[in-house]
C-alpha positions in Angstrom: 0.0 0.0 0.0 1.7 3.5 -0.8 1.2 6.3 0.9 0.5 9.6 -0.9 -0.2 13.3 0.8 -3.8 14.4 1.2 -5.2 17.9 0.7 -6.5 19.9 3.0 -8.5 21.8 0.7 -11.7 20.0 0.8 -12.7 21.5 -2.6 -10.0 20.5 -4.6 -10.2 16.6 -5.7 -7.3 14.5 -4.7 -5.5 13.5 -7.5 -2.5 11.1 -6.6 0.2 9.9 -8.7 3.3 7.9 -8.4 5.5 11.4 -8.6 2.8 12.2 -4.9 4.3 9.0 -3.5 5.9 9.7 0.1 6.7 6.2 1.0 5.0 2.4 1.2 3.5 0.7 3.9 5.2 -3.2 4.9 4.5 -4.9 7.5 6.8 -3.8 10.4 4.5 0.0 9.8 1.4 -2.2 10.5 2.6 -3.6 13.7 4.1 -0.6 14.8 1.0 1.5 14.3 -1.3 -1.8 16.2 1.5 -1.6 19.0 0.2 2.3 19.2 -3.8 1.2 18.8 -2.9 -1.3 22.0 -1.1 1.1 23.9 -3.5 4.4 23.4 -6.4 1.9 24.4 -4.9 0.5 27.6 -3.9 4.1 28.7 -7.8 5.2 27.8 -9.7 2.6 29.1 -7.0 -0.2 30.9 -9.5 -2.9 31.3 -10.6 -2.9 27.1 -9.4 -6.1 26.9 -11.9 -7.4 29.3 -15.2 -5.6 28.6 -14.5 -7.4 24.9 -14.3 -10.5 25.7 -16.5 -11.0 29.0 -19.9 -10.7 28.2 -22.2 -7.9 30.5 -24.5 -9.3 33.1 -28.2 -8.9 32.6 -29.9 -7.3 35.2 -31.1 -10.1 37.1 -27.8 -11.5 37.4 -26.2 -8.2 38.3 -29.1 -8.2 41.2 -28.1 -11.5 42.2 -24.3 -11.0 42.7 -24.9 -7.4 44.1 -27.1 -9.4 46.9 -24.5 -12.0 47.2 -22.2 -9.3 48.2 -24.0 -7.3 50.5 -25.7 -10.2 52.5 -22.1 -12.1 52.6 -22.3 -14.0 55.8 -20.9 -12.4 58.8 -18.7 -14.7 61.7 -20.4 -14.8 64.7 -19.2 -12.5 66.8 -17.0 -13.9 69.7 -17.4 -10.9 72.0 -21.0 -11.7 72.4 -20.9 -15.0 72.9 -18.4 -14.3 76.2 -20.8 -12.3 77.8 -23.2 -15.3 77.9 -23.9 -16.5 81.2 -23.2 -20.3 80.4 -20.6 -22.6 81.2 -17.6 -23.5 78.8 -18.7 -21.3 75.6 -15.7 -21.8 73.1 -15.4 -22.0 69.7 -14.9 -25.5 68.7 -12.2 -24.9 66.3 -8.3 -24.3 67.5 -7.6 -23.6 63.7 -7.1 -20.0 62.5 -8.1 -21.6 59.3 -11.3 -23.0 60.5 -14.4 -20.4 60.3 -15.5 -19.6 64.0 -19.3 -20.4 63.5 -19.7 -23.5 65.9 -19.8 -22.6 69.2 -19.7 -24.9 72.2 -21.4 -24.8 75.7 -24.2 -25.6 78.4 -27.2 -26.4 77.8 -30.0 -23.3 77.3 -32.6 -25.0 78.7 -32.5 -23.1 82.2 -31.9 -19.8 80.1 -34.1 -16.5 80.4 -35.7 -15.2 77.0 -32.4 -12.8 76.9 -30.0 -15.2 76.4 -31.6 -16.3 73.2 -31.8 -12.6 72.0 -27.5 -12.9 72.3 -27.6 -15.6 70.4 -29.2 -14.1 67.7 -27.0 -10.8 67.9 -23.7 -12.7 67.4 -25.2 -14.3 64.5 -26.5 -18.0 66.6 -28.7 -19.9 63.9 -29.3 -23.2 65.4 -29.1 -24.5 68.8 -28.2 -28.3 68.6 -29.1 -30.5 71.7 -27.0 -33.3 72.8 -29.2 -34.0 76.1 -32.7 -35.4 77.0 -34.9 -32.7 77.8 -37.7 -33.7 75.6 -40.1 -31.7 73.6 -40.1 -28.4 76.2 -36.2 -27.6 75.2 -37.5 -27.4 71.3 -40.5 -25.1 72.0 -38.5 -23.1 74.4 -35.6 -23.1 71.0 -38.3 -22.2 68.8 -40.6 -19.8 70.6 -37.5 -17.8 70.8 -36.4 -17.1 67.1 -33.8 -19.9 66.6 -33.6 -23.1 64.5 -33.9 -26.5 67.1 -31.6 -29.8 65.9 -31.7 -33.0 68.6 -29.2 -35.1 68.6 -29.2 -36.8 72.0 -26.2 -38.5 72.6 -27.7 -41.2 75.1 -28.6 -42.6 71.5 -25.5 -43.5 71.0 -24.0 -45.8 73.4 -22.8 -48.7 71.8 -25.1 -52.3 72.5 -23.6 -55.6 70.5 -27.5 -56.8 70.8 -28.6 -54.0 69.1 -30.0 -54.4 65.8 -28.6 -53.5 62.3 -31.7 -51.5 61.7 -31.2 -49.4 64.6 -27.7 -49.1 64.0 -28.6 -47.6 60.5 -31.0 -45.1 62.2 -27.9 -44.1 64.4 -25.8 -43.7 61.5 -28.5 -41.9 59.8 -28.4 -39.4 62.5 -25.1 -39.1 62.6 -25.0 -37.6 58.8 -27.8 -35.1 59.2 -25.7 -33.7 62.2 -22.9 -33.2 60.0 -24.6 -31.8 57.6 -26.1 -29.4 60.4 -22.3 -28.5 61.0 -21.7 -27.8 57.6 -24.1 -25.1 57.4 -22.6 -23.6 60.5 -24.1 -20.7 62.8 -24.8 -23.4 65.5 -24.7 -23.3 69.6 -24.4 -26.7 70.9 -24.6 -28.4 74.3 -25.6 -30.9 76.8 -25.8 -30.0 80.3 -22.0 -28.7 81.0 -20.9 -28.8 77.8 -18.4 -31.8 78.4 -18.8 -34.8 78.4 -21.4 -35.5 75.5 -20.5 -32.6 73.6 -16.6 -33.9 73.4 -18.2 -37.0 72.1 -19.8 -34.9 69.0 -17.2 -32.4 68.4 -14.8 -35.9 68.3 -17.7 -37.4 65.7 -17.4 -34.1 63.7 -13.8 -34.1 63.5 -13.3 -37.6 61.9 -16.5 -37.5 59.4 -17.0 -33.6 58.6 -14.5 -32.6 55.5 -14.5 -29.0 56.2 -12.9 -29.1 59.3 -9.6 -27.5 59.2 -7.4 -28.8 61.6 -8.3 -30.4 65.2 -11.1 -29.9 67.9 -10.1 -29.4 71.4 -11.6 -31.9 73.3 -12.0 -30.8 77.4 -12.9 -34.0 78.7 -10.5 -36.9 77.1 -11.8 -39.3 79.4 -15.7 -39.6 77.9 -14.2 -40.0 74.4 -13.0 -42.9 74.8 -16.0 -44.9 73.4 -16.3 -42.8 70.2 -13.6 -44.7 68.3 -15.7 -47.8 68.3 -19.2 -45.7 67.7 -17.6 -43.7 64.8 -16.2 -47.1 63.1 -19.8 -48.9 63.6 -21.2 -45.6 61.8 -18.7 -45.9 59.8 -19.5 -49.4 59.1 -23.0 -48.6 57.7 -22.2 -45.3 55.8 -23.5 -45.8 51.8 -21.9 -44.3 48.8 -24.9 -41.4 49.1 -24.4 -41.4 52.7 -20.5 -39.5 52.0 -21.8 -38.1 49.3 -24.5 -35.9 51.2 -21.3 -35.2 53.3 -19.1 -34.1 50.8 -16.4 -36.9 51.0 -13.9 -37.1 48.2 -11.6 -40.4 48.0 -8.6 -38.9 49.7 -11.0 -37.5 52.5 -12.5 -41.4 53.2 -8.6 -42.7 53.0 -8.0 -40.1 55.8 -10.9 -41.1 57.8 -10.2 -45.0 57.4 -6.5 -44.3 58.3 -7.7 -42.5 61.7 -10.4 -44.9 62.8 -7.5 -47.8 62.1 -4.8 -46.0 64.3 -7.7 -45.0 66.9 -9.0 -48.3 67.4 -5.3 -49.9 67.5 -4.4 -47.3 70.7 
């Protein structure tokens, strides 16, 4: 392609010729003058590149991930839950990388109406229920504003005369409360919050994937049955059973290794 001078005297026709010729374009001119394009068009707008190739969000979309944003869950806040008047409150995690959500402690069945209104304020979704307080514990739960999970751990002391179909019940249980954990936001707690609730942080540890990390146990001396309950549960889990749990292969390698080096000590 040549290159020829142009008038600036818009009523005068151009006329060119080869004698107007100034010089040729090649190819190192085209990339040169594209180099420019890029440049000018980074400097002007620097995120071109993207708004070309990523296509725009339609309005409900862009409702969708504004919402996400601005209703992104909060931690419960720790500071709250210390002011409770109830024995052993801790977070059940000693992992920095573990989200402080599960909170441990005595039970709330003796609590005034205030107690649950804390809850609430550090961000409490669900009070879970390792006792046997019967129906008055879940109204109580309820008539307060909060979610009510039972998972009373009497249920769970091992009996060799026990049938298989109540040990699939059991195990049955025991994946809806880790799937309770996973959702997080949850007070739990039998009478202290000891001895039982050891024995389901321990059962949370070795079956729910998302923990980062270990539990701290307080009371080592109740745990000691929950090696042989978690490899019976273990014993009945079903393909859909980890699945609704969110087991991956490596995850259920870790968990077999565990159980074997638990039940061996």
């Amino acid at each position: 392609m040549r290159i020829s001078p142009v008038c600036t005297n818009m009523n005068i026709k151009f006329r060119g010729n080869d004698d107007d010729v100034i010089a040729y374009d090649d190819a190192i001119s085209q990339e040169r003058r594209q180099l420019i394009r890029e440049d000018y068009e980074y400097q002007t707008m620097p995120y071109y590149s993207i708004y070309e190739k990523e296509p725009r969000l339609d309005e409900y979309q862009l409702k969708n991930m504004l919402n996400f944003f601005m209703n992104k869950p909060k931690p419960v806040d720790g500071d709250v839950m210390s002011e409770l008047p109830l024995y052993n409150v801790h977070n059940i995690s000693t992992s920095s990388r573990y989200r402080p959500n599960n909170y441990r402690g005595s039970t709330l069945y003796d609590s005034p109406d205030w107690v649950f209104d804390k809850l609430k304020e550090a961000g409490i979704k669900t009070v879970i229920n390792f006792g046997d307080y019967g129906n008055s514990y879940k109204e109580k739960v309820e008539r307060n504003g909060l979610n009510y999970f039972d998972f009373d751990m009497n249920y769970f002391v091992l009996d060799n005369y026990v049938a298989d179909a109540e040990r699939v019940k059991r195990k049955d249980r025991v994946v809806e409360f880790i799937q309770q954990m996973q959702k997080e936001y949850n007070y739990m707690g039998c009478e202290c919050g000891t001895s039982k609730t050891d024995m389901a942080v321990y059962l949370n540890t070795l079956f729910n994937p998302q923990v980062k990390g270990y539990c701290k146990i307080y009371s080592p001396n109740a745990v000691g049955s929950v090696p042989n309950i978690a490899a019976d549960v273990y014993e009945h889990l079903t393909p859909e059973d980890k699945e609704k749990m969110g087991w991956t292969p490596e995850f259920e390698d870790r968990v077999k290794d565990k159980l074997s080096k638990l039940l061996d000590d």
